[in-house]
Every structure is written in structure tokens, then in C-alpha cells.
RODO-2510 file (C-alpha; in nm, 4 decimals, decimal comma):
residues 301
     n   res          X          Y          Z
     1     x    -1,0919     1,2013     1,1790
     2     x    -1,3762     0,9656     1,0952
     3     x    -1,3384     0,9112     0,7473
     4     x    -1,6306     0,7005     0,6612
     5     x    -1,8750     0,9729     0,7991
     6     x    -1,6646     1,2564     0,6438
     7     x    -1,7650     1,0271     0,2388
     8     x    -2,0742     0,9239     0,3357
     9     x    -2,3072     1,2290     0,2469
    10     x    -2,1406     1,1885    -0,1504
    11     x    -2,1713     0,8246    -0,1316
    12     x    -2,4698     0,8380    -0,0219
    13     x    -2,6137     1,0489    -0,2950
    14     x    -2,4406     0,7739    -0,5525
    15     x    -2,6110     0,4933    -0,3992
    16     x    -2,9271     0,7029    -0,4051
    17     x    -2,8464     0,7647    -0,8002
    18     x    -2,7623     0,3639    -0,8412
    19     x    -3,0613     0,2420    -0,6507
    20     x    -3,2711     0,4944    -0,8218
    21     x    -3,2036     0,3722    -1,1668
    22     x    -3,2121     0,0089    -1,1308
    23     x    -3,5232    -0,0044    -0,9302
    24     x    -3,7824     0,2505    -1,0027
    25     x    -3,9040     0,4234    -1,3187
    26     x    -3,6519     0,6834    -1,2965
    27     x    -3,4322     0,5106    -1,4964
    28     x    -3,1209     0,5716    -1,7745
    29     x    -3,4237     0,7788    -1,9969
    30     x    -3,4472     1,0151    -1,7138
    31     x    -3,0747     0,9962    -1,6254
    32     x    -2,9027     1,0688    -1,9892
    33     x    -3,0497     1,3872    -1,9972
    34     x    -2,9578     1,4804    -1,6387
    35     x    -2,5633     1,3917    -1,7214
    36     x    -2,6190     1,6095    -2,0189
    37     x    -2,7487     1,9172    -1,7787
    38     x    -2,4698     1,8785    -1,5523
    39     x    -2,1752     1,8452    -1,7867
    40     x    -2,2716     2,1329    -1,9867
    41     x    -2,4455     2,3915    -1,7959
    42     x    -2,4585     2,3248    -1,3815
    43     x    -2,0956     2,1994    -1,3562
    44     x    -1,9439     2,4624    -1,5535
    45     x    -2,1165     2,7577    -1,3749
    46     x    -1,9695     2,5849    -1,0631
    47     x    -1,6332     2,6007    -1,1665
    48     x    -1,6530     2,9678    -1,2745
    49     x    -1,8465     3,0729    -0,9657
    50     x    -1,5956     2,8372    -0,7131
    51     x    -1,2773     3,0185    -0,9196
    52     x    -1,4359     3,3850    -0,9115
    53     x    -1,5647     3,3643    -0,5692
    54     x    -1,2347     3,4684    -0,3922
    55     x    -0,9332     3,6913    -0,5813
    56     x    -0,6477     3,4651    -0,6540
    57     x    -0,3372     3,5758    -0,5147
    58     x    -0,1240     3,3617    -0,8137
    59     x     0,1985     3,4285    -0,6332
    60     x     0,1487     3,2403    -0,2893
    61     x    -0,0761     2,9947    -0,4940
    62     x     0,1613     2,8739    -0,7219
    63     x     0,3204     2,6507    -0,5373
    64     x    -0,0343     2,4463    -0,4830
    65     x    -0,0580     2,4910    -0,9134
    66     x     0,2926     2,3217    -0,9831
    67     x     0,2113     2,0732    -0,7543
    68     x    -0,1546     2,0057    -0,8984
    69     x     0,0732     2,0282    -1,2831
    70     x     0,3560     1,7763    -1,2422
    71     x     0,0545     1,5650    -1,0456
    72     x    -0,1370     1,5502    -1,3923
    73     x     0,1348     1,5470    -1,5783
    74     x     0,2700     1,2016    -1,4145
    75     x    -0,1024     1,0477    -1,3920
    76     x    -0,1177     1,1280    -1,8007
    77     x     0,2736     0,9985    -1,8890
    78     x     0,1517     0,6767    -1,6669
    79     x    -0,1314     0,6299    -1,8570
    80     x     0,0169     0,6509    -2,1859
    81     x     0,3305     0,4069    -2,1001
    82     x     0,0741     0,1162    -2,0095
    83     x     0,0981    -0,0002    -2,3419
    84     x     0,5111     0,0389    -2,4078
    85     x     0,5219    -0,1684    -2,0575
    86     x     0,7181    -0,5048    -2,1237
    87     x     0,4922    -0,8232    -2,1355
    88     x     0,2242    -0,5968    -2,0220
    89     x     0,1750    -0,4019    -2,3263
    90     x     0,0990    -0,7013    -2,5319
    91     x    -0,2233    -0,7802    -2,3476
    92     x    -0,3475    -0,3797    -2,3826
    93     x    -0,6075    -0,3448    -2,7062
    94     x    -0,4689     0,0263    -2,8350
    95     x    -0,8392     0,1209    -2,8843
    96     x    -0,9533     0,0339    -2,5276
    97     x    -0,6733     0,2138    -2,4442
    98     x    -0,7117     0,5026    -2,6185
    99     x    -1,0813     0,5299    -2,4569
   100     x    -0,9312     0,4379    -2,0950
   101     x    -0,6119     0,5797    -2,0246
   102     x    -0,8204     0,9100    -1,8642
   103     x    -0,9298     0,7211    -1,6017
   104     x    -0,5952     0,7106    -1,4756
   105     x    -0,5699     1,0548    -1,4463
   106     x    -0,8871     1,2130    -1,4506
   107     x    -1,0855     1,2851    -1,1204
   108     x    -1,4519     1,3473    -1,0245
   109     x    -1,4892     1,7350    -0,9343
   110     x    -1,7967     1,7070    -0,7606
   111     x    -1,6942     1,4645    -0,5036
   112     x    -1,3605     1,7009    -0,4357
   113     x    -1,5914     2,0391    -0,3871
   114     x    -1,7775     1,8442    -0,1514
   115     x    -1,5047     1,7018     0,0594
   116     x    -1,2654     2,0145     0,0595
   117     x    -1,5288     2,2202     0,1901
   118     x    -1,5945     1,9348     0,5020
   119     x    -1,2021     1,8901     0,5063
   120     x    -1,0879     2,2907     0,5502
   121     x    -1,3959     2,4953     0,5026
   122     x    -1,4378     2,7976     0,2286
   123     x    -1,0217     2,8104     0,2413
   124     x    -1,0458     2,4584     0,1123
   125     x    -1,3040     2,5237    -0,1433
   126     x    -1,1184     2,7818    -0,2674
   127     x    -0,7812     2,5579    -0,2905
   128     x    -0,9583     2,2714    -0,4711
   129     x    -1,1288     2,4853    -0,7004
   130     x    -0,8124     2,6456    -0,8393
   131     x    -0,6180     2,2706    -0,8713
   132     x    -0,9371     2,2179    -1,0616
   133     x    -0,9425     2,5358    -1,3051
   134     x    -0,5285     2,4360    -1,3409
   135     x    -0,5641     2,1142    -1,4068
   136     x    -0,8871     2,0829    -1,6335
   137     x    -0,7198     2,1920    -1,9216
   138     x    -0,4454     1,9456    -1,8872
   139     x    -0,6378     1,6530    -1,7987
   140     x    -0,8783     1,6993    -2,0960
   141     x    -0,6072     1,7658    -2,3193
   142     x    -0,4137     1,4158    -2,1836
   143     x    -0,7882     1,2654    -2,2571
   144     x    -0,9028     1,4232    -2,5727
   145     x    -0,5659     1,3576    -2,7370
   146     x    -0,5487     0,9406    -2,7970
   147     x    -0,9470     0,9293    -2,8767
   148     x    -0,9041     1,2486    -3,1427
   149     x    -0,5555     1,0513    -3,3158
   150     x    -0,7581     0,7012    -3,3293
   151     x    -1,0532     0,8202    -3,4568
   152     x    -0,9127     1,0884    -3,6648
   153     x    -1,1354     1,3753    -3,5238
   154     x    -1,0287     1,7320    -3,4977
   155     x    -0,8107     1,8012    -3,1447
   156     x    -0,8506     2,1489    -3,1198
   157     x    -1,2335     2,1514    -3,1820
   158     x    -1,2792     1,8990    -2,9405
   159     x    -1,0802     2,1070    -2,6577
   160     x    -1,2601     2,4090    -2,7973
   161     x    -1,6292     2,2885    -2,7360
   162     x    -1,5410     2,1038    -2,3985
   163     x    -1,8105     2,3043    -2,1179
   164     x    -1,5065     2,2462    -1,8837
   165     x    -1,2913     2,4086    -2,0024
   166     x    -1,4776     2,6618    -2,1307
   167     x    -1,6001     2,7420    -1,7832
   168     x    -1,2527     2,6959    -1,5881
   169     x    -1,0724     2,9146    -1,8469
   170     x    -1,3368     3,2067    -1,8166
   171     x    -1,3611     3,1887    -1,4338
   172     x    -0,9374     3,1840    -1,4199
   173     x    -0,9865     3,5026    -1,6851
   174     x    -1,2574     3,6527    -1,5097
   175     x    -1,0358     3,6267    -1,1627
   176     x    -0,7342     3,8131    -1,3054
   177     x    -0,9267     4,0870    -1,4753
   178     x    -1,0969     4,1406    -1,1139
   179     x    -1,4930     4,0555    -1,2212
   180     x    -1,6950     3,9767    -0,9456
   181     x    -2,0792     3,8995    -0,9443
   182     x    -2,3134     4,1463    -0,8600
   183     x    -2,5134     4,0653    -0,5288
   184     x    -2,8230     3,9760    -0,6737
   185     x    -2,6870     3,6849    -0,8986
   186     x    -2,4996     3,5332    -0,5987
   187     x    -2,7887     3,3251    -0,4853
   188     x    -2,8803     3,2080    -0,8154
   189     x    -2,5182     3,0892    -0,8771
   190     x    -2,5206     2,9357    -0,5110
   191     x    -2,7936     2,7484    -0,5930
   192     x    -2,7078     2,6100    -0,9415
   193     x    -2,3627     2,5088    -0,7812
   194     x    -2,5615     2,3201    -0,4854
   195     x    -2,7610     2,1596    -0,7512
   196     x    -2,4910     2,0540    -0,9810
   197     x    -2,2851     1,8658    -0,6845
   198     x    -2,6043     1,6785    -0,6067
   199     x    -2,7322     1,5461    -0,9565
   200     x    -2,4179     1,4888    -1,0524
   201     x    -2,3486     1,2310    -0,7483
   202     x    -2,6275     1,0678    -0,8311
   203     x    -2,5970     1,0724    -1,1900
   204     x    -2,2147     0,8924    -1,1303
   205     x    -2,4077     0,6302    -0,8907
   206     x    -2,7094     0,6124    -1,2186
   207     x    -2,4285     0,5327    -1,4934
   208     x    -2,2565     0,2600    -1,2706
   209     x    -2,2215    -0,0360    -1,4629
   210     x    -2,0282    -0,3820    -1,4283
   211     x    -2,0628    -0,5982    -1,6888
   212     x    -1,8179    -0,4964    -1,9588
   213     x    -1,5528    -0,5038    -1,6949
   214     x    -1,5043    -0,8669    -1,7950
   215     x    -1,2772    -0,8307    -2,0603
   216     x    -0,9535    -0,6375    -2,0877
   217     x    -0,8773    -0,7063    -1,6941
   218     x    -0,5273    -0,5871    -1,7331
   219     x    -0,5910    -0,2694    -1,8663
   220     x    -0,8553    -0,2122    -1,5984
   221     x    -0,6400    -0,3040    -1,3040
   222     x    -0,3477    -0,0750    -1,4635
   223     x    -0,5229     0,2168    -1,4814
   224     x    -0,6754     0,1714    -1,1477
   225     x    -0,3492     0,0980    -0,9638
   226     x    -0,2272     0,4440    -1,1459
   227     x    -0,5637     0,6325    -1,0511
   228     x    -0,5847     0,4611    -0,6306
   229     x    -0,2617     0,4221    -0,5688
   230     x     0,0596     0,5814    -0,7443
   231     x    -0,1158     0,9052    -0,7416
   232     x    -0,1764     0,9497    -0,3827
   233     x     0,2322     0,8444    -0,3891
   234     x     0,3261     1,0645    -0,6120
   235     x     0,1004     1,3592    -0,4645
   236     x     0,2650     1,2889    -0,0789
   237     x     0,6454     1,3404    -0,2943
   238     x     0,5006     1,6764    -0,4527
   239     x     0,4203     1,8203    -0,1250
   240     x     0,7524     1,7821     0,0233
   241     x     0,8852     1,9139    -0,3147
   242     x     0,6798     2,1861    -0,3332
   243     x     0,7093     2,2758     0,0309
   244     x     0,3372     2,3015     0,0512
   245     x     0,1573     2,3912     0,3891
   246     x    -0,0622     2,1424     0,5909
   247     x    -0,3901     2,2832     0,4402
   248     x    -0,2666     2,2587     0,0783
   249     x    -0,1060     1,9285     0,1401
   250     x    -0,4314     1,7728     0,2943
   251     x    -0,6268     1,9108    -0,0328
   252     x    -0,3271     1,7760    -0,2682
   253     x    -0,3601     1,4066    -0,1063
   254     x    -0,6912     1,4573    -0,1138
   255     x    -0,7245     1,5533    -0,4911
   256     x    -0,5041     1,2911    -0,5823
   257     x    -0,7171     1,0567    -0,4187
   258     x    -1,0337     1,1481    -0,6064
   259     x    -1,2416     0,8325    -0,7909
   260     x    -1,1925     0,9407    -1,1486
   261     x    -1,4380     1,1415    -1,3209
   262     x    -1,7817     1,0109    -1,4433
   263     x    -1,7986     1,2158    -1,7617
   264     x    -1,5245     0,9981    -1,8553
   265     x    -1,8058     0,7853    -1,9684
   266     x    -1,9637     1,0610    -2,1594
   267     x    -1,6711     1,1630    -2,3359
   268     x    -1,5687     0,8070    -2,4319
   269     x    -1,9305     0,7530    -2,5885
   270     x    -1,9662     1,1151    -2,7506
   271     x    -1,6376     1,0228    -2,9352
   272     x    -1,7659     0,6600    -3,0584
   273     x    -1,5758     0,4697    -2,8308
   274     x    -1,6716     0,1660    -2,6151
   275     x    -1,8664     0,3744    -2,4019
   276     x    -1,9931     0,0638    -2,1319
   277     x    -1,6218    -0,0571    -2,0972
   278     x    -1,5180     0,2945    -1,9594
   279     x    -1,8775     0,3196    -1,7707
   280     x    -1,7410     0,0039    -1,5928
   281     x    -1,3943     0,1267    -1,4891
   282     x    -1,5485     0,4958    -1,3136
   283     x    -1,8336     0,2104    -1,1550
   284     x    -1,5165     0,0626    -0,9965
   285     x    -1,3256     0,3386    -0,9373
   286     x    -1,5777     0,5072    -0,7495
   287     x    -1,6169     0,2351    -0,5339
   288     x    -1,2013     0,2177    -0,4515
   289     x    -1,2485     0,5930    -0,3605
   290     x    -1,3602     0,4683    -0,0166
   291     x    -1,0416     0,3458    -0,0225
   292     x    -0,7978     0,5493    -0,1335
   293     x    -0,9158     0,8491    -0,0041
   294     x    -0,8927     0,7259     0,3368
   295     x    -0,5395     0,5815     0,2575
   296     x    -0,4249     0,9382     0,1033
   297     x    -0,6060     1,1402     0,4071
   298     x    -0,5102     0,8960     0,7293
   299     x    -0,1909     0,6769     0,6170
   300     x     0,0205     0,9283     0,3490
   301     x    -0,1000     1,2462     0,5257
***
């Protein structure tokens, strides 16, 4: 499989994004808003349409789920050791940290809709759509959590108002109860999904930033190790654990994989954190996902 053509079309749209910003009149004025659109209104009707789509059959997909769990749950307890870490921990500011650590563990959702769907069609689209309405939750809980204790904000009302999920939750409740859409709305859902993958490409490639990478190297190289590397390790154990099937495996590896997400950065500065710091690290993670996505889908798998 040719790997580099199977990323280009999403890198291609962040480069787009990147180049866009820095060198026309389109620039962070026009982009803020567009991160704003796609965090809370076209990315969470994707993840309620992509859940709802297809029933769930919970029993033969639970398998994938535990997997996807113990995957999160090992990216977050990673994360949050960094700074216990003999000699390491010393060089690790607790408030960087605390603004960081999710881009350990975090992934970017619109980059994994795209590539399952190229990877194992609607089956795949389906698969990486659940591990995302699973795993939300978690990962915004392992996120939310340090930022909400250091700057003494409310936890609960933090998860509570998060368009994620808000819109995972409803689509997982809406599957169950057996709501589908009615015909006519299908398009218009289509659409906003098709719409939401593409801005929000190009609004990761808009927000990449390098400068504030400068300081706090070890943290950044920490968290990136955990995010490009141990993950896609830990995710090729889970499979054999789990017993997981070829398709599931390849969208595992390939979720694990994932450049972390780019509303890290929006998160991190709606909380009054160092906002360019984090903006740096999913810059640079984004670019290792032409790496480690090709190292989880042709070496591990």
C-alpha cells in the first residue's frame, strides 16, 4: 500500500490551510472563527451522523471498544507520570504540563474519518467512528481534568458544555434507542460532515505554529514519543489481547497513530492556558503523523 498517496489528500488540505494563512489575506481573523464553526457545530453533527448512520451491534463491537478504552486509558496514565518520572520530572513546569499532557493522548478525528474510509471503506467508517464516540468522553475527561484542578474551574461544567461530547453521547444514545434520520435530512447531514472534515484540515494546517516550541523541549519530546510512538506499541499488544480481526486491527493501529487533535489548542486557550506552546506541539505532531502512521500501518501491522 502506498502510504504517502493514501495521507496526501488530508495533508494536502493542511498545507492548503498553512499556506493560506501565512500568505494571503485569509489569515488567523478569518481562521478563529472557522475553528470555532467546526468545533462546535460541523464536527459534532459528524460524530452523531458517523455513530447513527449504521445500528451498533455492541456485542461483536466490544471487543474493538475495550481495545480503543485500555488504549486511552494508557496514553492518559503516560501522560500524567511524565512529571513523577525520575530526573525527568524535574525539568517538567506542572502548568505546561497541565496544558500539554492531552497531546499525548488525544487524536485528530478528522484526519481518522478520512483515512478509515480510504483504508476499509463505509465498514471502516463505521469502526472509527464508534472508537471515536468511546473514547471522546475519556480523552476529554483525561484533558479537562489537570487544566480544571490548576486553574480551579468547575470539572463537570467543563465536560458538560464540551460540543464533543455532547454530540458523541447523543449519537451513541440515539443508536441504542434505534433513531435514524429521515431521508430528506440525509443529504444535509452528508454535506455538513463533508464540510467539517475539510475546514477542519485546513484550519489544523492555519493554527500551525513553531515558535513557542523553544522552551520546555523535554516536555515536548515526552509527550510526542507517548503520542508517535508508545501508542502505536501499545495499540499492536491490544489487538492480540483483544483478539481483534484484521479490519479492526488495521483501524486500531491506525487510530493509535493519529497526529493529536488540533482543538487541543482551543481548549488549552479557552481555559487560560499557554495557548501558542500547545499550538506548537499539534504543529509538530501533525507533521510526525506522516510518520507514524506509516510505521503503525506498514511496520506494526
Amino acid at each position: 500500500m502506498n502510504f504517502a498517496q493514501l495521507l496526501f489528500p488530508d495533508f494536502s488540505l493542511i498545507l492548503c490551510g498553512y499556506l493560506l494563512c501565512r500568505h494571503t489575506a485569509l489569515n488567523r481573523s478569518v481562521w478563529s472563527p472557522v475553528e470555532a464553526l467546526v468545533y462546535y457545530f460541523l464536527f459534532p453533527v459528524l460524530l452523531f451522523h458517523s455513530i447513527i448512520k449504521s445500528p451498533l451491534d455492541l456485542g461483536a463491537a466490544s471487543r474493538l471498544m475495550g481495545a480503543g478504552w485500555a488504549l486511552g486509558l494508557a496514553g492518559i496514565a503516560l501522560a500524567y507520570a511524565l512529571p513523577h518520572v525520575p530526573l525527568l520530572g524535574r525539568w517538567i513546569n506542572r502548568r505546561d504540563h497541565a496544558s500539554s499532557a492531552q497531546v499525548a493522548f488525544r487524536f485528530n478525528s478528522f484526519i481518522g474519518l478520512a483515512l478509515a474510509d480510504r483504508l476499509a471503506g463505509p465498514q471502516g467508517l463505521q469502526l472509527i467512528a464508534m472508537l471515536i464516540g468511546v473514547c471522546v468522553p475519556l480523552m476529554n475527561v483525561g484533558a479537562v481534568w489537570p487544566m480544571a484542578r490548576h486553574a480551579e474551574r468547575g470539572f463537570a461544567g467543563e465536560l458538560l458544555r464540551n460540543p464533543l461530547i455532547i454530540g458523541t453521547l447523543s449519537g451513541l444514545l440515539a443508536n441504542l434507542l434505534g433513531f435514524t434520520l429521515p431521508v430528506w435530512l440525509e443529504p444535509s447531514f452528508s454535506r455538513i460532515g463533508a464540510a467539517s472534515l475539510a475546514l477542519g484540515l485546513m484550519a489544523a494546517g492555519a493554527g500551525m505554529q513553531f515558535g513557542a516550541l523553544a522552551r520546555a523541549k523535554t516536555l515536548a519530546t515526552a509527550l510526542l514519543l507517548i503520542r508517535h510512538l508508545a501508542l502505536p506499541l501499545v495499540a499492536l499488544g491490544l489487538a492480540t489481547l483483544f483478539r481483534l480481526s484484521a479490519v479492526e486491527t488495521t483501524i486500531l493501529l491506525a487510530f493509535s497513530a493519529l497526529p493529536t487533535a488540533s482543538s487541543c489548542y482551543v481548549l488549552a486557550t479557552r481555559m487560560g492556558y499557554d495557548g501558542a506552546y500547545v499550538g506548537g506541539l499539534v504543529t509538530l505532531s501533525t507533521l510526525l503523523g506522516t510518520l507514524s502512521l506509516p510505521f503503525a500501518l506498514g511496520v506494526l501491522r
